[in-house]
N, C-alpha and C positions, 0 to 999 in steps of 0.2 A: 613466475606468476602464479603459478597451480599454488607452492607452499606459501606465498602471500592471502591467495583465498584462504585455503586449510586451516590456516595459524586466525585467520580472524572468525571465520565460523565455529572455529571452537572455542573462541575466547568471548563473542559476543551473540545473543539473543537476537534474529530478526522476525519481525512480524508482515504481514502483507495485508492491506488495504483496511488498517487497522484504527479508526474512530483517531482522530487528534482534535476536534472539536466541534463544537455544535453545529458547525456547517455540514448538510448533505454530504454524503462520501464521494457523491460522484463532482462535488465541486472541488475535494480534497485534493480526489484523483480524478483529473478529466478522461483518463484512457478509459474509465468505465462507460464514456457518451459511444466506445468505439461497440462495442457490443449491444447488439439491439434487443436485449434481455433487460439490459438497464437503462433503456433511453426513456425517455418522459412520459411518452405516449404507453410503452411498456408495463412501468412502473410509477405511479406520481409520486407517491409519497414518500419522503425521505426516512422516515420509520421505516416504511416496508424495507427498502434497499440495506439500512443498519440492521433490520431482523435476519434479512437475508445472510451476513456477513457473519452477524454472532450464531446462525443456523448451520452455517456452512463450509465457511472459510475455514482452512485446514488452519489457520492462526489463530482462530475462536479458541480463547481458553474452555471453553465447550465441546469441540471436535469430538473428541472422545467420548461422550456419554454419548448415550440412548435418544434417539429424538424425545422420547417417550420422558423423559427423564432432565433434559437440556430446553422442554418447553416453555415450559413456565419463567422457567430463569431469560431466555432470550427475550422472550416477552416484555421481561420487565426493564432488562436492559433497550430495548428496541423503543421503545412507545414511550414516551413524554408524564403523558395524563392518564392518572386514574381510571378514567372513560374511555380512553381509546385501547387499556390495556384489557379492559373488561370487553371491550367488542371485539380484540383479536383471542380473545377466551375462547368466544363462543366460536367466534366465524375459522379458528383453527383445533376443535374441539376433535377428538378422533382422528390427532394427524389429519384434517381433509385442508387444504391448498387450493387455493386457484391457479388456473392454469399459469396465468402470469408470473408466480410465484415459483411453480415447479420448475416453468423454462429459466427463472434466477438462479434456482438452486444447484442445476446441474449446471451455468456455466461458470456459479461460484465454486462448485465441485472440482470445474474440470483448470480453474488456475494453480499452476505450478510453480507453488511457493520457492522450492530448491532452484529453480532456473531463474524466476524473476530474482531471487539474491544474489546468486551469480551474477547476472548480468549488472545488477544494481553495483556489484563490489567491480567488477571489470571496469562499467564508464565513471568512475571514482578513483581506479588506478590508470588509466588512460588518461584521465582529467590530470591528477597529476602529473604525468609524463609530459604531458605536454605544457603544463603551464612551466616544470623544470625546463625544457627548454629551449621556450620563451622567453624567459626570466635569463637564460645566462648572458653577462657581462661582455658583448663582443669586442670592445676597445681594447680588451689584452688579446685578444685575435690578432693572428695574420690573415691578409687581404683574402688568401686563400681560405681559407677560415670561416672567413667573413661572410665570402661567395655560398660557398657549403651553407654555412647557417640561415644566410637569407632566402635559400630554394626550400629549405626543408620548413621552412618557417611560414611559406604557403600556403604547404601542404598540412602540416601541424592546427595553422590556427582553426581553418575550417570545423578542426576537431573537438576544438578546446569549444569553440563554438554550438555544436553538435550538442556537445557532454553535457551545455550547459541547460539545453532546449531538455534535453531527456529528462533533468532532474528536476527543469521547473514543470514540468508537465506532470508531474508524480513519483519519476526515479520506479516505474515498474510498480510502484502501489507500496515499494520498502522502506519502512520505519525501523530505525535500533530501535529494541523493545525498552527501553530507559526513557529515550524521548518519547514515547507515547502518553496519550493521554489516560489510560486504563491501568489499574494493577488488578492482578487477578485476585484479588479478595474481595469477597461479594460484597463487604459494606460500603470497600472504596469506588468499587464500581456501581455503587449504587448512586455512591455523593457523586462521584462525574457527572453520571446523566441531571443528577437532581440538580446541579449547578448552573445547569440552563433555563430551570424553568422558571 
């Protein structure tokens, strides 16, 4: 199982709670309502929460730069209108945050991209195993066979079950960076957002 992980994180790109459309993020991913950093009352605005992500998120093609440096560009990714990008100018002018914002920042900090992948790739290969089998052909069984296959076949489905709830509920907030809706080229990310409004 380990060289199954291994072999696919180095051959594919994963992102974490990363824009796939003009819906809210926390509608994208609902495991964000779990955290009361990002609940409604918290934070209303769904700008805010996308500013938060391209400020923070260790998958922000931004991470890396300087806040000092990464402003202005989240900004413009974050904010919709002209006007609202102009009043998070001022109202975020000298790094200064509202506290709402600060408590985002660090529990957008404190998500752990390396283990939500993992775990993303694990209920994906579990998922598989078990829909294998599921899916095998019992009529070339023997009745003993049979027996075996339908105890285990209990226990199995509940899983396959499981697997299925994890990944419609967000699958850990992981996106293949192909499926996304972003490329990191600032013009293209500029057409995404501008394709909403």
């Amino acid at each position: 199982m380990e060289d199954y992980i291994l072999d696919i994180l180095v051959n594919k790109r994963f992102l974490v709670g990363v824009p796939k459309s003009e819906k809210d993020l926390r509608v994208q991913y609902p495991d964000m309502f779990d955290y009361p950093e990002f609940k409604r009352d918290a934070i209303r605005s769904s700008d805010d929460v996308l500013f938060v992500w391209w400020f923070r998120c260790a998958s922000s093609p931004y991470y890396d730069l300087s806040d000092e440096k990464k402003l202005e560009k989240c900004i413009d990714r974050a904010y919709k209108s002209e006007e609202r990008r102009r009043l998070k100018r001022d109202e975020y002018q000298n790094l200064k945050f509202p506290e709402n914002m600060k408590a985002a920042f660090k529990r957008m900090e404190a998500i752990n991209v390396a283990a939500r992948v993992e775990n993303f790739l694990y209920t994906k290969q579990v998922r598989d195993n078990c829909k294998a089998l599921l899916g095998k052909d019992v009529t070339a069984m023997t009745p003993d066979e049979q027996d075996a296959w339908a105890k285990l076949a209990k226990i199995v489905w509940p899983m396959l079950d499981e697997t299925t709830k994890v990944l419609e509920r967000g699958a850990y907030g992981v996106t293949e960076a192909e499926d996304a809706a972003i490329d990191e080229d600032d013009s293209a990310l500029r057409d995404f957002r501008n394709s909403f409004n």
